[in-house]
KEGUVEX-851160 format. One record per residue (C-alpha): residue in three letters; residue number from 1; x, y, z negated. Coordinates in pm, 1 decimal, padded with zeros to 6 digits, m for minus. Each point is the difference from the previous one (the first is absolute). Layout:
<atoms>
+-------+------+----------+----------+----------+
| torro | pase |       px |       py |       pz |
+-------+------+----------+----------+----------+
|   Ala |  NUM |        X |        Y |        Z |
...
+-------+------+----------+----------+----------+
</atoms>
This chain:
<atoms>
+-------+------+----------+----------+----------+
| torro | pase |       px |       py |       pz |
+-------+------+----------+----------+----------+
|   Unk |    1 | m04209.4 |  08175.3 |  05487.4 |
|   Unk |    2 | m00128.0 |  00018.8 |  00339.5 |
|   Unk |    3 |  00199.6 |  00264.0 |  00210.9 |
|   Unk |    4 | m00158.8 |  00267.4 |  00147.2 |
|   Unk |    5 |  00064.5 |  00089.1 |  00321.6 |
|   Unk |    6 |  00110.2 |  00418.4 |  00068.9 |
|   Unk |    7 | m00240.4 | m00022.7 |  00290.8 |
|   Unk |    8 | m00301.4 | m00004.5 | m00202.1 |
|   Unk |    9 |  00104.4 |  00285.3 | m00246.3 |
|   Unk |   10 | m00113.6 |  00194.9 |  00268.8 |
|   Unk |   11 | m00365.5 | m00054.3 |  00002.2 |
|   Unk |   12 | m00100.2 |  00281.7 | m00183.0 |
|   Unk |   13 |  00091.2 |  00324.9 |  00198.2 |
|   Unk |   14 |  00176.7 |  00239.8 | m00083.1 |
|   Unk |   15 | m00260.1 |  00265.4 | m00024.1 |
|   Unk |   16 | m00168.4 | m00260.7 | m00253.9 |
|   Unk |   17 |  00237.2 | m00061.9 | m00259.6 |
|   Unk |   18 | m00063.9 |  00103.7 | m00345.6 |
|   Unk |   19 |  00307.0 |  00025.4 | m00172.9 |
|   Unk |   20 |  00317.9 |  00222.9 | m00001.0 |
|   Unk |   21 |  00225.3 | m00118.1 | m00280.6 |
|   Unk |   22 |  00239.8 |  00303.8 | m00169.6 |
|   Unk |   23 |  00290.1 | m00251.2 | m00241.5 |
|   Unk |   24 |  00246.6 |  00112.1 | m00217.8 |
|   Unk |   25 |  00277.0 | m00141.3 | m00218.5 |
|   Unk |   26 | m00046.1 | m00329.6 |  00143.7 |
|   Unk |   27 |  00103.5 | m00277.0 |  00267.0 |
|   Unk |   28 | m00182.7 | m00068.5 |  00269.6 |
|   Unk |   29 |  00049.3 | m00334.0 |  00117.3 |
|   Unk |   30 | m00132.5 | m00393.0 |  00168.3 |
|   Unk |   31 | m00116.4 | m00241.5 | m00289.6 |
|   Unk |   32 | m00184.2 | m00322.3 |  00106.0 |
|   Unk |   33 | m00093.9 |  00141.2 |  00386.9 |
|   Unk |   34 | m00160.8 |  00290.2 | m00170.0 |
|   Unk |   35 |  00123.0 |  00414.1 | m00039.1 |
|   Unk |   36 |  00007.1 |  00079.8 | m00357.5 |
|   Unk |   37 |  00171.2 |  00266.0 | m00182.8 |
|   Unk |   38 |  00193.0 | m00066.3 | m00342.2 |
|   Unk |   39 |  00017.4 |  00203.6 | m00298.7 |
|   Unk |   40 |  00244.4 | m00050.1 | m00284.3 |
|   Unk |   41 | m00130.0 |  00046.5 | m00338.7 |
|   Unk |   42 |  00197.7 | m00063.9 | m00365.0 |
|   Unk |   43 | m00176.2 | m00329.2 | m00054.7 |
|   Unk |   44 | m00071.7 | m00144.4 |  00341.2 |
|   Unk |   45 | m00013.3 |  00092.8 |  00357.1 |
|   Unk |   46 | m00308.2 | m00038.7 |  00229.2 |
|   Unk |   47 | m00063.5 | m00034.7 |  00339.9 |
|   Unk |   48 | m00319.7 |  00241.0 |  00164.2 |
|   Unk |   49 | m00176.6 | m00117.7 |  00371.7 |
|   Unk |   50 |  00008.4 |  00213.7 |  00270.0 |
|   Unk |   51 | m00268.8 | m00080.8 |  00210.2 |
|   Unk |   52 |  00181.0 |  00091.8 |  00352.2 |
|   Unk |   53 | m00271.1 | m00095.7 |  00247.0 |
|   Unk |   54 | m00244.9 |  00286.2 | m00148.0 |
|   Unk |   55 |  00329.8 |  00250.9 | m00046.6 |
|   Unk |   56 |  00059.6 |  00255.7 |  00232.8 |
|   Unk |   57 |  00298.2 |  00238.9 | m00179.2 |
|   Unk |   58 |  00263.2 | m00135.4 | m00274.8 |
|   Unk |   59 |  00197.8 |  00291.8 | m00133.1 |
|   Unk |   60 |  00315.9 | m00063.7 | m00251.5 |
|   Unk |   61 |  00076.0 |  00227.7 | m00212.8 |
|   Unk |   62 |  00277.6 |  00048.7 | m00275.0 |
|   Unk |   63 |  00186.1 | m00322.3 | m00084.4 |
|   Unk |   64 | m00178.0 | m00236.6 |  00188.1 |
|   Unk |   65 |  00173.6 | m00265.7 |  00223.7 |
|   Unk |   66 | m00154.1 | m00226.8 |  00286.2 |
|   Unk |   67 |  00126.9 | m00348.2 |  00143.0 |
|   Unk |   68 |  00094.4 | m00035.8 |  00393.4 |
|   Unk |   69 | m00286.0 | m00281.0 | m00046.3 |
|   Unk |   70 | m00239.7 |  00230.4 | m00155.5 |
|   Unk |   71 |  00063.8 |  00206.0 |  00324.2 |
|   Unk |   72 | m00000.2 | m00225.8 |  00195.9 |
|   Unk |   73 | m00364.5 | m00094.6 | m00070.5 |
|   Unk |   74 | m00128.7 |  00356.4 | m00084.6 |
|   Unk |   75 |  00092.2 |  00123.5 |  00379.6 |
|   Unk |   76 | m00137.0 | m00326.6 |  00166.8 |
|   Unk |   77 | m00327.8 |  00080.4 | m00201.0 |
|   Unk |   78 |  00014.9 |  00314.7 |  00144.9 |
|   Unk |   79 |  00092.2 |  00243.4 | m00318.7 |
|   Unk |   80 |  00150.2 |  00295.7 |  00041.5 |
|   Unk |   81 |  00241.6 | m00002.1 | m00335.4 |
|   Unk |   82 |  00150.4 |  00389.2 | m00077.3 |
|   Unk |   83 |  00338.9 |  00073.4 | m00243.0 |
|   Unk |   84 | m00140.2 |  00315.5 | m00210.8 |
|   Unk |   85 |  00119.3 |  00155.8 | m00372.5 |
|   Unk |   86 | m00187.9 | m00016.1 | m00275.2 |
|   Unk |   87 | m00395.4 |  00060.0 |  00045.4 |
|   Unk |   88 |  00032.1 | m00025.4 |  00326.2 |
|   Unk |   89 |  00197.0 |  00294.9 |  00079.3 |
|   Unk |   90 |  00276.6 | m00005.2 |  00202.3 |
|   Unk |   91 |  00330.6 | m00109.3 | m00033.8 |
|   Unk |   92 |  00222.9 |  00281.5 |  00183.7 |
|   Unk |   93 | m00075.6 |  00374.3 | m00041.3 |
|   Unk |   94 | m00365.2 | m00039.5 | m00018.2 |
|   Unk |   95 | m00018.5 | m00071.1 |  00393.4 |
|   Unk |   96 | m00139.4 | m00346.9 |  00087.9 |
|   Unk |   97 |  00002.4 | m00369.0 | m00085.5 |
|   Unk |   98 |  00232.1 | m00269.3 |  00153.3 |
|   Unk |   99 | m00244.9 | m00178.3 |  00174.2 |
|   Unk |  100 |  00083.7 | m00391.2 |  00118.3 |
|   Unk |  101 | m00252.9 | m00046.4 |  00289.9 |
|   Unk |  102 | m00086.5 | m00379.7 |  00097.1 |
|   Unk |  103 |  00106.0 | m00092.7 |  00348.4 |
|   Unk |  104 | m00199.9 | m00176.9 |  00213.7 |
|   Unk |  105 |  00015.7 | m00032.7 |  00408.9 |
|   Unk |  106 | m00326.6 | m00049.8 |  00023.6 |
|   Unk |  107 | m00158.8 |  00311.1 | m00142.4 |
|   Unk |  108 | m00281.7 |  00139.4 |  00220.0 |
|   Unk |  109 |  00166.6 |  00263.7 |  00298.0 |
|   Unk |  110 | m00293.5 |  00144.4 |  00081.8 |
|   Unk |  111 |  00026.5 |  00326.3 | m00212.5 |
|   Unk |  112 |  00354.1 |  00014.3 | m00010.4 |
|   Unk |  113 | m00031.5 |  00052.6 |  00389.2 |
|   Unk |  114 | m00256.1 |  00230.2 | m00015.5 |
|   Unk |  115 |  00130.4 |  00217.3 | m00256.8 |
|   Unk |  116 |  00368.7 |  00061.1 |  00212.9 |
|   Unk |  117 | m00245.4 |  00044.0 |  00289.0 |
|   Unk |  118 | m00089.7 |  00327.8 | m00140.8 |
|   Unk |  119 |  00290.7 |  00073.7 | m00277.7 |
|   Unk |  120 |  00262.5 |  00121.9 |  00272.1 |
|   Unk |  121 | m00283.5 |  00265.7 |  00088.4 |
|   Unk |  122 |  00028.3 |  00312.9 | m00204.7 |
|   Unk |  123 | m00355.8 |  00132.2 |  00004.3 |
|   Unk |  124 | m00149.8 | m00373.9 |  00009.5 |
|   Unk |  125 |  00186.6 | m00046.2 | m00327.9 |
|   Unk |  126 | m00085.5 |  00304.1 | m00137.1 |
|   Unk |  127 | m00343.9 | m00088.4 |  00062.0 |
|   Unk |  128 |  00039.0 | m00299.6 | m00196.2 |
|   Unk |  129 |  00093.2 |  00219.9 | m00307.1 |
|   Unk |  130 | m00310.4 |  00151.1 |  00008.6 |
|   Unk |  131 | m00189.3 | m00290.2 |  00004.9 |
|   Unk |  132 |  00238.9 | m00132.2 | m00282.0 |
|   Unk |  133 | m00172.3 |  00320.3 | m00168.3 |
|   Unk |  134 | m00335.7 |  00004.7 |  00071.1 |
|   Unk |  135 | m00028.1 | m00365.1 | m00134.4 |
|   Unk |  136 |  00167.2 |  00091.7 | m00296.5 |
|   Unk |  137 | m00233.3 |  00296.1 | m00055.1 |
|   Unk |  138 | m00316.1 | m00210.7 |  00073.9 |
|   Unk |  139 |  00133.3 | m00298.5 | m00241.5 |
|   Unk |  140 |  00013.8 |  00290.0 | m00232.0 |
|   Unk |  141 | m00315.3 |  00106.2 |  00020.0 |
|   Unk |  142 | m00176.6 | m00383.4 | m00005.3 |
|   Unk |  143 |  00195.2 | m00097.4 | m00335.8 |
|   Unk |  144 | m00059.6 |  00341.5 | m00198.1 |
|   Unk |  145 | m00400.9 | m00046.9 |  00122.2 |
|   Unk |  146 | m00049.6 | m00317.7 | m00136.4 |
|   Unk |  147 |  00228.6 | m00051.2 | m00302.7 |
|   Unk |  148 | m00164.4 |  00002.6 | m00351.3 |
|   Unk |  149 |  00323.3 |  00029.3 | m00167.1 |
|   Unk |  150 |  00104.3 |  00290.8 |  00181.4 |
|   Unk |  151 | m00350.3 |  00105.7 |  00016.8 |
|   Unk |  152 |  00015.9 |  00024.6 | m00378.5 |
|   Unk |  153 |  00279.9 |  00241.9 | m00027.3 |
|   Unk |  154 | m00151.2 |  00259.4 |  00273.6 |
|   Unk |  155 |  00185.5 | m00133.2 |  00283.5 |
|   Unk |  156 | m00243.4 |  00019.8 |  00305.3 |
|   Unk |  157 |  00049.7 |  00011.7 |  00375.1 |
|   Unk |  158 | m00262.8 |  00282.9 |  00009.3 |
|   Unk |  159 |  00326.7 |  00197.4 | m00127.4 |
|   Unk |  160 |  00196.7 | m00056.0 |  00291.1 |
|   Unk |  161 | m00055.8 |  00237.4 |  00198.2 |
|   Unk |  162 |  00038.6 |  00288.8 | m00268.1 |
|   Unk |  163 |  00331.8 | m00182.7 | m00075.5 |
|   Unk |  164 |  00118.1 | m00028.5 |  00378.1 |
|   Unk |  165 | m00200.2 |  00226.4 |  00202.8 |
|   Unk |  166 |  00035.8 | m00021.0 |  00356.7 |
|   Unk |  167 |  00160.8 | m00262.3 | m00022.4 |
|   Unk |  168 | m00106.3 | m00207.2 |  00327.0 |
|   Unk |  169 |  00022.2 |  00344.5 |  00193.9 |
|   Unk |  170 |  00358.4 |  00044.2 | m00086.4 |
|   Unk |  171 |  00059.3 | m00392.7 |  00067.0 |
|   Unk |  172 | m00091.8 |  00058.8 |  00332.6 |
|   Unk |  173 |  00134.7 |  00291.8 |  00129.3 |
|   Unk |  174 |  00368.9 | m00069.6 | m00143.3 |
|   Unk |  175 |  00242.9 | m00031.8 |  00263.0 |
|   Unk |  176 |  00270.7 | m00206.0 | m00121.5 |
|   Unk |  177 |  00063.9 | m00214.1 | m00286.9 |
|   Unk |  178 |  00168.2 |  00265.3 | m00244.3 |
|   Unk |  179 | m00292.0 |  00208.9 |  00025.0 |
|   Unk |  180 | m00201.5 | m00343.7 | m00158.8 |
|   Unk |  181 |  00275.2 | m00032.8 | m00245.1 |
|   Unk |  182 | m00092.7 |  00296.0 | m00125.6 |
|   Unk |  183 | m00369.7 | m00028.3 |  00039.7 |
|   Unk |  184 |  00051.3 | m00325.9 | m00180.2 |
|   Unk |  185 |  00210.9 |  00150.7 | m00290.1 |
|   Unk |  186 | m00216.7 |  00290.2 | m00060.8 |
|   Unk |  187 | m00275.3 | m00282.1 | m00073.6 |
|   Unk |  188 |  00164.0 | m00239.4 | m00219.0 |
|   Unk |  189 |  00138.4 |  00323.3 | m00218.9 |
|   Unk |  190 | m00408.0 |  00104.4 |  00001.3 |
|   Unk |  191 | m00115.1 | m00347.7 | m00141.6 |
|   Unk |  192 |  00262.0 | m00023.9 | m00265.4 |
|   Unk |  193 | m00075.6 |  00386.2 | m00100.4 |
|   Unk |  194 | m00400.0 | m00177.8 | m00005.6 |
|   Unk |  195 |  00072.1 | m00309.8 | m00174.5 |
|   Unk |  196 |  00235.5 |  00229.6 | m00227.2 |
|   Unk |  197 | m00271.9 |  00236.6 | m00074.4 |
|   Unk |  198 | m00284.1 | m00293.5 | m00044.3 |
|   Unk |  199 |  00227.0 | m00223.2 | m00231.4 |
|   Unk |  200 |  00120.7 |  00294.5 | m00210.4 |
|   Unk |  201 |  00352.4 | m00045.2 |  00084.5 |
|   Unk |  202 |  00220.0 |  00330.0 | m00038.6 |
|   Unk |  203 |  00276.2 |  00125.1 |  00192.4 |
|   Unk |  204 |  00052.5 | m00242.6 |  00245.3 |
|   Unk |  205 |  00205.7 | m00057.6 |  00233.1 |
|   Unk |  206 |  00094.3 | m00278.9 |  00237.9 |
|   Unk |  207 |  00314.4 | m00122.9 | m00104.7 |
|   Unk |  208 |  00159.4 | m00339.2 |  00132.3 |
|   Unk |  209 |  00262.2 | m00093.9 | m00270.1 |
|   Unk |  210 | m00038.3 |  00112.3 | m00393.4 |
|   Unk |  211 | m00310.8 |  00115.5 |  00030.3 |
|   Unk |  212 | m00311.8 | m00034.1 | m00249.9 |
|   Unk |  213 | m00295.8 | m00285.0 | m00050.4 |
|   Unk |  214 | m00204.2 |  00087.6 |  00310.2 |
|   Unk |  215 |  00357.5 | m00001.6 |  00254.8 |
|   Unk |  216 |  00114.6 | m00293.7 | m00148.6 |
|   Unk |  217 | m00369.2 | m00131.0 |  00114.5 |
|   Unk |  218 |  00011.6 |  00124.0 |  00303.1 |
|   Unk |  219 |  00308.1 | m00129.3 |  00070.9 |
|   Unk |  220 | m00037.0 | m00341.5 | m00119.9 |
|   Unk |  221 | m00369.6 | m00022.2 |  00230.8 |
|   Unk |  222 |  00148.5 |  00136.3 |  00332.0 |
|   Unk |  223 |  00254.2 | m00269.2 | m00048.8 |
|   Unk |  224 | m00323.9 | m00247.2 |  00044.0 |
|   Unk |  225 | m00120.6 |  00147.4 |  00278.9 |
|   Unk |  226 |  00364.3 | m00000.4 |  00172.8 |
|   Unk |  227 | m00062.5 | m00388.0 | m00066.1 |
|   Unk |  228 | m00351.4 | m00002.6 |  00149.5 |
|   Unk |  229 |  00165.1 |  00157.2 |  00330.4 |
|   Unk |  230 |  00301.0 | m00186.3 |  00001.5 |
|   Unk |  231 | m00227.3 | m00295.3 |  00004.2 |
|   Unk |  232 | m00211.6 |  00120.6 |  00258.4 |
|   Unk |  233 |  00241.8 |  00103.2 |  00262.1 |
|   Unk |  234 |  00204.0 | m00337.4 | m00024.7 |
|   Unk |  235 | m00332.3 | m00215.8 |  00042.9 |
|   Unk |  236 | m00054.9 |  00262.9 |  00354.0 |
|   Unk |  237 |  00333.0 | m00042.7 |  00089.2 |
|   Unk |  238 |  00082.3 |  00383.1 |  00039.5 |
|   Unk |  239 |  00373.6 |  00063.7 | m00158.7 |
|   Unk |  240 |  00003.2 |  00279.1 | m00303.6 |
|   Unk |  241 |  00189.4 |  00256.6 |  00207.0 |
|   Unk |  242 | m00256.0 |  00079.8 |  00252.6 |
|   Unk |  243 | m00125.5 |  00279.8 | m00224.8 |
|   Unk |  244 | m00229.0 |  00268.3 |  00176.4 |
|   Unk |  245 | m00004.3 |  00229.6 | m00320.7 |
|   Unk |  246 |  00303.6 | m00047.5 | m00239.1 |
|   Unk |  247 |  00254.6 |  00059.7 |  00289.0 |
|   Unk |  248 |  00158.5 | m00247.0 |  00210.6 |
|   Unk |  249 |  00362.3 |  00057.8 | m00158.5 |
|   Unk |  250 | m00123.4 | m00177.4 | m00363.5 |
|   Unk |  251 |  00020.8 | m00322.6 | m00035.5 |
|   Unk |  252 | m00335.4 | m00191.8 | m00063.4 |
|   Unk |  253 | m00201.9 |  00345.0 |  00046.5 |
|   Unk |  254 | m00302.2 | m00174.3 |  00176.3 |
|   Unk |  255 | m00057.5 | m00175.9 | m00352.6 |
|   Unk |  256 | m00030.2 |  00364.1 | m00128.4 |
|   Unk |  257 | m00243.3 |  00054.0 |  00242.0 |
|   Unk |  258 | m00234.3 | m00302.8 | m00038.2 |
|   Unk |  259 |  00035.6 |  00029.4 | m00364.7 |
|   Unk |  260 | m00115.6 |  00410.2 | m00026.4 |
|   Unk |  261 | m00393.5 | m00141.9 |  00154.1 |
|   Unk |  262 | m00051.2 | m00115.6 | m00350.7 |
|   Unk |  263 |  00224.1 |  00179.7 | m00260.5 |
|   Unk |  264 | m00255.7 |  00305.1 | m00039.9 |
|   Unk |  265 | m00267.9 | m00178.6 | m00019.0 |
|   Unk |  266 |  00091.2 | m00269.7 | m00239.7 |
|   Unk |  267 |  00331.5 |  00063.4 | m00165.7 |
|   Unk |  268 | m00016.8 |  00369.8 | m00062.3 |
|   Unk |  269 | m00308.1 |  00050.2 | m00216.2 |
|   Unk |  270 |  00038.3 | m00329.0 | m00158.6 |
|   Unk |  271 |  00379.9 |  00117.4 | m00140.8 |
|   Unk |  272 | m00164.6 |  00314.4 | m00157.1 |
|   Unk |  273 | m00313.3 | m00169.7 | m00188.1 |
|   Unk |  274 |  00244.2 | m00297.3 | m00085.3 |
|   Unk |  275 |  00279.8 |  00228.8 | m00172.4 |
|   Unk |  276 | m00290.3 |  00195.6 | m00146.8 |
|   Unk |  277 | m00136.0 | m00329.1 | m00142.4 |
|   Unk |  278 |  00373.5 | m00117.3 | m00136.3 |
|   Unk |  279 | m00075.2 | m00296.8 |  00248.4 |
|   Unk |  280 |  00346.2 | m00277.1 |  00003.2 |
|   Unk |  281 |  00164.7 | m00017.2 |  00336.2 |
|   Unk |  282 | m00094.5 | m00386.8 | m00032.9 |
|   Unk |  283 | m00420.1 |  00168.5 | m00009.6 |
|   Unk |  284 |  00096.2 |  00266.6 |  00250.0 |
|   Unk |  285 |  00132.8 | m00259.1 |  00256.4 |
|   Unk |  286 | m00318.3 | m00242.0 | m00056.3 |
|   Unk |  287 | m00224.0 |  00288.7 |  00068.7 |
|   Unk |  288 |  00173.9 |  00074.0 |  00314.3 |
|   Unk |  289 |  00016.8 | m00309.3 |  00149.9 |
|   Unk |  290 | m00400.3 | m00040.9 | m00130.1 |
|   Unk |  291 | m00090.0 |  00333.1 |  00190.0 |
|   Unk |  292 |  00240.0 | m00187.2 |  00344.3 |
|   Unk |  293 | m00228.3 | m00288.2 | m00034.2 |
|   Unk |  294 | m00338.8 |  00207.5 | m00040.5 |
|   Unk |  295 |  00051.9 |  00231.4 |  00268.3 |
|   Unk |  296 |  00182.9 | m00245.5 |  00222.2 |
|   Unk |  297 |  00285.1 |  00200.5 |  00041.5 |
|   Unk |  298 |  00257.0 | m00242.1 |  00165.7 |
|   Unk |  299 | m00328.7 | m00079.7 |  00250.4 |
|   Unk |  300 | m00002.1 |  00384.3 |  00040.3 |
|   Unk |  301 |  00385.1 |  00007.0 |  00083.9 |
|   Unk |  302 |  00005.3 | m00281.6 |  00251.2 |
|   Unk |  303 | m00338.1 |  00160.5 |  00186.7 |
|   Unk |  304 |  00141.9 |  00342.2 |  00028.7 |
|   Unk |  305 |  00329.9 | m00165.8 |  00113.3 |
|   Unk |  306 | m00187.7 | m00151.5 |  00287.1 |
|   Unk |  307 | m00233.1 |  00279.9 |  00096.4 |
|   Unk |  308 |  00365.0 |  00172.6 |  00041.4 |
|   Unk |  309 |  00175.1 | m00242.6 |  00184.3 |
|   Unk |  310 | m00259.5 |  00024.0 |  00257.2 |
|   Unk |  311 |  00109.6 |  00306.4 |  00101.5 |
|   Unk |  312 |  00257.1 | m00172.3 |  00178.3 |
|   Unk |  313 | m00237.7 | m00160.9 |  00236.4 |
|   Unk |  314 | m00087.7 |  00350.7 |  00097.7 |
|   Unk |  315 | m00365.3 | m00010.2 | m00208.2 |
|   Unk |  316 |  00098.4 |  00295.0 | m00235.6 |
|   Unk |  317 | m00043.6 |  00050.6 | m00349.0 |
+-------+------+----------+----------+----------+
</atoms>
């Protein structure tokens, strides 16, 4: 078989790739210059292709296993490869996933430079929060006015405002980042009271370990987006712990960050009308990464990332 060189896993960016690949109970491993991973059944044992060139996020979950050749290929593809529980939720104390990031010298510096430029600066970096925010609301908005699926349960951007009001007004007038914390908080608790209402989902409440269909959904989709972020900070070159939201104490907050611009609009309502429909966590995870794909949400992620970056070279955000 005719060796393929790492180089030209590259050729599809980033941004482009199709595929992020959730395993469990299974080995991950190098078979015949290929990435497959091997499952173990009573009669016989077969091996599944990862296609790593059009991968952007491999996540392990419960008893899985990888090869030092398997990684070895992965990073110089350019796959960012997280250690998570089962479903995708995390390992320790529902806090984060162990993320292995691929090294490589000869990432871009560009927006790594531009984004200290400004990060050392309190009010430059707060406002990069609100940017952070105003993109998320305005992904919001563009996925809840054109999706049929959502449309179909009485999810509609027209409702936004009724759900948030004023919100851009208080966006703009905080004056440090608690204040958006807040402002932030008080919206996410308004769309899951929405979805909650719209769904026909009783008594809930947002609960992180133990908690019922629609959590364990939520969960197991924000754990997708974390990849999506993960994935699009390493390809920019800007370490995790550059946060301008999630504190600059917490390690790997600035995936938090990148990660909220699509959560509301994509994982939230889709974790209500997929517990309401009894959907698998196997037909919950394909609709996510379908809705990624449709509204190019890792595109999204890198874009905002850049328009934020350029703060640093004094243009503002």
């Amino acid at each position: 078989m005719e060796k393929i060189e790492s180089s030209a896993l590259k050729t599809i960016l980033l941004s482009k790739r199709a595929n992020i690949y959730y395993l469990e109970k299974c080995r991950v491993m190098q078979k015949d210059g290929r990435i497959v991973y091997l499952t173990e059944g009573k009669k016989e044992n077969l091996y599944w292709n990862i296609p790593i060139a059009n991968t952007t996020t491999l996540l392990l979950g419960t008893g899985t296993s990888i090869t030092q050749a398997a990684v070895r290929d992965l990073t110089g593809a350019g796959v960012m490869i997280g250690f998570c529980g089962g479903g995708g939720t995390p390992l320790l104390a529902g806090t984060e996933i162990a993320w292995l990031s691929p090294q490589s010298e000869y990432r871009p510096t560009q927006y790594v430079q531009d984004w200290l430029a400004f990060w050392y600066d309190d009010a430059k970096r707060l406002a990069a929060a609100k940017k952070f925010q105003e993109e998320r609301y305005a992904f919001l908005g563009r996925v809840w006015d054109k999706d049929r699926d959502l449309a179909a349960y009485g999810f509609y951007s027209d409702d936004l405002e009724a759900i948030a009001p004023a919100f851009h007004s208080q966006i703009k007038e905080a004056s440090n980042v608690s204040q958006l914390l807040n402002i932030e908080a008080r919206l996410t608790k308004a769309l899951y009271k929405h979805a909650a209402q719209i769904t026909g989902t009783e008594n809930f409440t947002r609960c992180h370990e133990d908690g019922d269909r629609a959590n364990r959904l939520l969960d197991h989709g924000n754990y997708l987006a974390y990849g999506l972020a993960a994935t699009a900070l390493w390809g920019l070159g800007i370490p995790h712990g550059f946060a301008v939201m999630h504190g600059k104490t917490r390690r790997g907050a600035l995936v938090f960050d990148v990660a909220d611009l699509v959560k509301d609009a994509i994982i939230l309502p889709f974790a209500f009308t997929s517990a309401k429909e009894g959907k698998t966590d196997q037909e919950f995870r394909a609709l996510c990464l379908e809705k990624f794909a449709a509204y190019g949400a890792l595109d999204f992620m890198f874009d905002t990332i850049k328009k934020v970056s350029a703060q640093g070279k004094g243009a503002g955000c």
